[in-house]
C-alpha positions as CSV (number, residue, x, y, z in Angstrom):
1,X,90.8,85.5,77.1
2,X,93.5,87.3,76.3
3,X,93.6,90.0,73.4
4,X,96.5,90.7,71.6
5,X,96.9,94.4,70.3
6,X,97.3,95.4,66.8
7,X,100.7,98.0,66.0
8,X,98.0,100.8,65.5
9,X,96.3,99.8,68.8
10,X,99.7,100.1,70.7
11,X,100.0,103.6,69.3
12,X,96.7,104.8,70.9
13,X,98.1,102.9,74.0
14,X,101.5,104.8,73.8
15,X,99.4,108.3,73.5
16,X,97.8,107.4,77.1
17,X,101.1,105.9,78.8
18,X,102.7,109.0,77.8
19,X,99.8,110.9,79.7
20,X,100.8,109.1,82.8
21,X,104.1,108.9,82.6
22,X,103.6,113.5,82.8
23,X,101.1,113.2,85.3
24,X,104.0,110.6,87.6
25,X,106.5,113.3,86.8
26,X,104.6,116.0,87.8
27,X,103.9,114.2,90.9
28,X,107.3,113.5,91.7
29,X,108.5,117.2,91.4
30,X,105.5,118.0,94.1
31,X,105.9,115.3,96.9
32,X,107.5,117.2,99.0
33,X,107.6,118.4,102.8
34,X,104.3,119.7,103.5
35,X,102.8,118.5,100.8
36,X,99.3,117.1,101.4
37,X,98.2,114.2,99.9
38,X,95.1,115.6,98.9
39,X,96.8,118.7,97.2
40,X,98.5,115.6,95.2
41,X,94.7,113.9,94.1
42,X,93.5,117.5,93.4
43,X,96.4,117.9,91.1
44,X,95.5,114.5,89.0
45,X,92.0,114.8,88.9
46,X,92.7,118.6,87.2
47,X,95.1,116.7,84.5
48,X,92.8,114.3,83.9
49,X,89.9,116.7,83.2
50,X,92.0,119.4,81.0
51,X,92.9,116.5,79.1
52,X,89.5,114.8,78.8
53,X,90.6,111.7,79.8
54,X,88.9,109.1,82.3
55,X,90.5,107.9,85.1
56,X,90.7,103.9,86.0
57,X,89.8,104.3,89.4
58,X,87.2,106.3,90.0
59,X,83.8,104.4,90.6
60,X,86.5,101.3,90.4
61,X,85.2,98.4,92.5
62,X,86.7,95.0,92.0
63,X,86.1,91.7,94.4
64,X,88.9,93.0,97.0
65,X,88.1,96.3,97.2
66,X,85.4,97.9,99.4
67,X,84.4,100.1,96.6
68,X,83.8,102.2,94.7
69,X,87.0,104.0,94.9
70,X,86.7,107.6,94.7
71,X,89.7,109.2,93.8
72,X,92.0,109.4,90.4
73,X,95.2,108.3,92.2
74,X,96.3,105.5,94.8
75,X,98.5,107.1,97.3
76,X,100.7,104.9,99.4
77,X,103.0,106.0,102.6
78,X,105.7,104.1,104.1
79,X,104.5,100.1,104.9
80,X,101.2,101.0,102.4
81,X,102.4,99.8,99.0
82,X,99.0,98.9,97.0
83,X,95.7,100.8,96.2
84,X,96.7,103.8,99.2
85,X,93.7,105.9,99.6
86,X,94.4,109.8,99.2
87,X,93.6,111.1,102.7
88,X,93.9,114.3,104.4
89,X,98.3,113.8,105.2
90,X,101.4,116.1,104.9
91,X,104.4,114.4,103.6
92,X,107.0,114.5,106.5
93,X,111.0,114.2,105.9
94,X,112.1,110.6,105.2
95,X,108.2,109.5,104.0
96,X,108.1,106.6,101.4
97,X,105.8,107.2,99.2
98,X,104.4,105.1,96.2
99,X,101.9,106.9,93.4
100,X,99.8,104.3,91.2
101,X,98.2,105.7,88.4
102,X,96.1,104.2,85.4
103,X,94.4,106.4,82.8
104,X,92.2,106.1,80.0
105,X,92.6,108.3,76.7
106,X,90.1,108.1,73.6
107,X,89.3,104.1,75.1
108,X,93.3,102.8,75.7
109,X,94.5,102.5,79.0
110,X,97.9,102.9,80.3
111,X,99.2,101.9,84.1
112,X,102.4,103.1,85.9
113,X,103.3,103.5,89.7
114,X,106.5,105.1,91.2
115,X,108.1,105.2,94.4
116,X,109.9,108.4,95.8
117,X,111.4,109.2,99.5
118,X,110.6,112.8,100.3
119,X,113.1,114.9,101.6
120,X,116.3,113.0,103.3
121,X,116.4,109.8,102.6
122,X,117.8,106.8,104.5
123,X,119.7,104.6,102.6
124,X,117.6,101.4,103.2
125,X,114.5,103.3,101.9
126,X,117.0,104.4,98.5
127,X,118.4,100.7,98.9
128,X,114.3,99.3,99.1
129,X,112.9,101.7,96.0
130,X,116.2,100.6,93.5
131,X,115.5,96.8,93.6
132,X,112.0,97.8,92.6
133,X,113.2,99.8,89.8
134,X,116.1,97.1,89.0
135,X,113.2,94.2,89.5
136,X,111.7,95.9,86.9
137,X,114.1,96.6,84.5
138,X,115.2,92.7,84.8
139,X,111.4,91.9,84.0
140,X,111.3,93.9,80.8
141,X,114.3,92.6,79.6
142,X,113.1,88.6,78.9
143,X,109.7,90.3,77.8
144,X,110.0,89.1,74.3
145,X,108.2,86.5,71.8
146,X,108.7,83.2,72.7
147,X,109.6,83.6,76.5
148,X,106.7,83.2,79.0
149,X,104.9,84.6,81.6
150,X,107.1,82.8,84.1
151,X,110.3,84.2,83.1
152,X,108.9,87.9,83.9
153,X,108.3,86.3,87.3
154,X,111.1,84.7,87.9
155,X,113.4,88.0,87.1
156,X,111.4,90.0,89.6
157,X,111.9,87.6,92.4
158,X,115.8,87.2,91.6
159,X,116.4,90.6,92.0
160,X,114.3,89.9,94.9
161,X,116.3,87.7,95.9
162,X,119.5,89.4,95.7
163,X,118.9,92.3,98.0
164,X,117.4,89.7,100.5
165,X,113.6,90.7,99.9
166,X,110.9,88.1,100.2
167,X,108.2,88.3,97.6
168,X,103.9,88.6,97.7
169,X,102.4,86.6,94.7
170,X,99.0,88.0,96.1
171,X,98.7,91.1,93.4
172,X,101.4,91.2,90.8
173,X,100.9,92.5,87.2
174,X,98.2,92.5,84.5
175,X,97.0,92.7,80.8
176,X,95.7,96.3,80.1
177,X,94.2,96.9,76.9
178,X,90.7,98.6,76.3
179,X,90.4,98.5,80.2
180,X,92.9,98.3,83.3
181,X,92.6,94.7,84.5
182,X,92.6,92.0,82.1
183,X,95.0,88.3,81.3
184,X,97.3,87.4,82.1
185,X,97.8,87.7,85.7
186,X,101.8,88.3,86.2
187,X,102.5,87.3,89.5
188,X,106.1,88.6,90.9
189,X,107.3,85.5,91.6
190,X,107.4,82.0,89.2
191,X,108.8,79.4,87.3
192,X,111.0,80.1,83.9
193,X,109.3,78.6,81.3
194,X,106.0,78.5,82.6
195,X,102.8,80.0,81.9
196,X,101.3,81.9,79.1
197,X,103.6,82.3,75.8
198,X,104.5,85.6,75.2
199,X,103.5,86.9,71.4
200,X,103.8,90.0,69.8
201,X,100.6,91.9,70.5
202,X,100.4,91.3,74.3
203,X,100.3,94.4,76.4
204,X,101.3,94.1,79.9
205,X,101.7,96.2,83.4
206,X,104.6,95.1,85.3
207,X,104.6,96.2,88.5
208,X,107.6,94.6,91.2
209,X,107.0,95.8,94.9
210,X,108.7,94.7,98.1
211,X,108.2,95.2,101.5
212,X,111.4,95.7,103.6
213,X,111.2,92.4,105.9
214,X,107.5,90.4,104.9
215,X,105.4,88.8,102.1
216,X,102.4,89.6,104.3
217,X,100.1,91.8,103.7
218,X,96.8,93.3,105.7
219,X,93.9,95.7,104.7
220,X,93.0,99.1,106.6
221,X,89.5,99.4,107.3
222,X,89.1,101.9,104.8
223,X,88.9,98.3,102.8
224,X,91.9,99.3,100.1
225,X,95.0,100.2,101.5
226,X,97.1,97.7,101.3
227,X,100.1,97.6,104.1
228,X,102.8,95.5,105.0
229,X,101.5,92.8,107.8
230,X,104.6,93.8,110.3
231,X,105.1,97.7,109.4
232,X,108.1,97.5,107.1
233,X,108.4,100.0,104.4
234,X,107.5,99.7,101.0
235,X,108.2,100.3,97.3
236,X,106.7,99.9,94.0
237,X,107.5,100.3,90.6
238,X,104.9,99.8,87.3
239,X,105.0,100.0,83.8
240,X,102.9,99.1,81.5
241,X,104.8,97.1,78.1
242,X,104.0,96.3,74.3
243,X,105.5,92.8,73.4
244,X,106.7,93.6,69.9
245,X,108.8,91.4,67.2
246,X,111.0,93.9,68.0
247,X,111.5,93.6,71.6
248,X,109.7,95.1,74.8
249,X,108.5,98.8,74.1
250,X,107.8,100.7,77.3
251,X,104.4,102.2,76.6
252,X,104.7,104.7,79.7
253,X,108.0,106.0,79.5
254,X,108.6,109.4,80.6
């Protein structure tokens, strides 16, 4: 089922998208050379706390997950795109790294993941990271009443497309609400004019990612981690959206 949000409802959303949108800001500003990527959960899990907020992961344990998860932020390095696990790493020059992060303030939920190269970056890592953030920005654009599901995922996967990236329909986007994970399932890749009807009140995380050279994807044994299937790099790029009579409103905006 899905539930469509009331303009009061979006509000309380907006107050916890603009939590994580800080929190992926401050992160950004830290990744750098030497930085563990424990020193990076530690950080999070603080924020969370001083805020009084709850984190989406912790105790998290859906169907493909060996769960529960125990940490506040997924962590993701290089060919790891999805659900990274936080592990005991310092970030070396030219590391790709993704940071996923969904939070709950006073019962609304708000998801967002960016992608950063630390230190120098090579140009097909800068090249990889923008068509997630340009993906992105395509898929917002056609979010409005009276488009569909499919036209989100059909916007990704030109962008796709056009810088010559293939395209996993495996995990894609969701509806967030009251909790992280609910419908519509919005896969990165479809048909225009297919799928669910978009209507003011639908909240939505849309969240492009590409691996350089594969649409394959394997599990570590940690049972989360999600990599690319031949070692590619990366990148990943989330927000989570109000459909509005107005237009898409980006709920986690920094």
């Amino acid at each position: 089922m899905v539930e469509l949000k009331s303009p009061a409802e979006i509000a309380r959303m907006r107050v916890a998208g603009r939590f994580v949108a800080d929190v992926l800001a401050e992160l950004r500003d830290r990744a750098r050379v030497g930085v563990n990527l424990l020193d990076l959960e530690a950080h999070v899990r603080e924020r969370i706390r001083a805020r009084g907020a709850q984190s989406c992961y912790w105790d998290y344990a859906p169907s493909f997950g060996r769960g529960p998860f125990r940490n506040t932020v997924c962590l993701s390095v290089n060919d790891a795109v999805l659900h990274g696990l936080p592990f005991d790493y310092a970030l070396r020059d030219g590391d790709v790294l993704t940071m996923d992060l969904a939070v709950g303030v006073e019962g609304w939920v708000a998801d967002a993941a960016t992608t950063v190269v630390v230190g120098s970056a090579a140009e097909e890592d800068v090249r990889l990271v923008r068509a997630t953030e340009e993906a992105l920005a395509a898929a917002i654009t056609v979010a409005v009443p009276g488009n569909r599901i499919g036209d989100i995922s059909a916007a990704i996967a030109e962008v796709a497309r056009a810088y010559g990236y293939p395209v996993n329909t495996e995990f894609g986007g969701h509806g967030l609400g009251r909790t992280m994970h609910e419908e519509p399932h919005v896969p990165n890749d479809g048909r225009p004019g297919r799928g669910y009807r978009l209507r003011p009140g639908l909240t939505i995380a849309i969240e492009p990612w590409f691996a350089r050279t594969t649409d394959r994807i394997v599990t570590d044994p940690d049972g989360w981690t999600i990599r690319s299937a031949d070692g590619s790099r990366t990148a990943h790029s989330e927000h989570t959206i109000a459909i509005t009579p107005d237009g898409p409103q980006v709920l986690t905006a920094a």
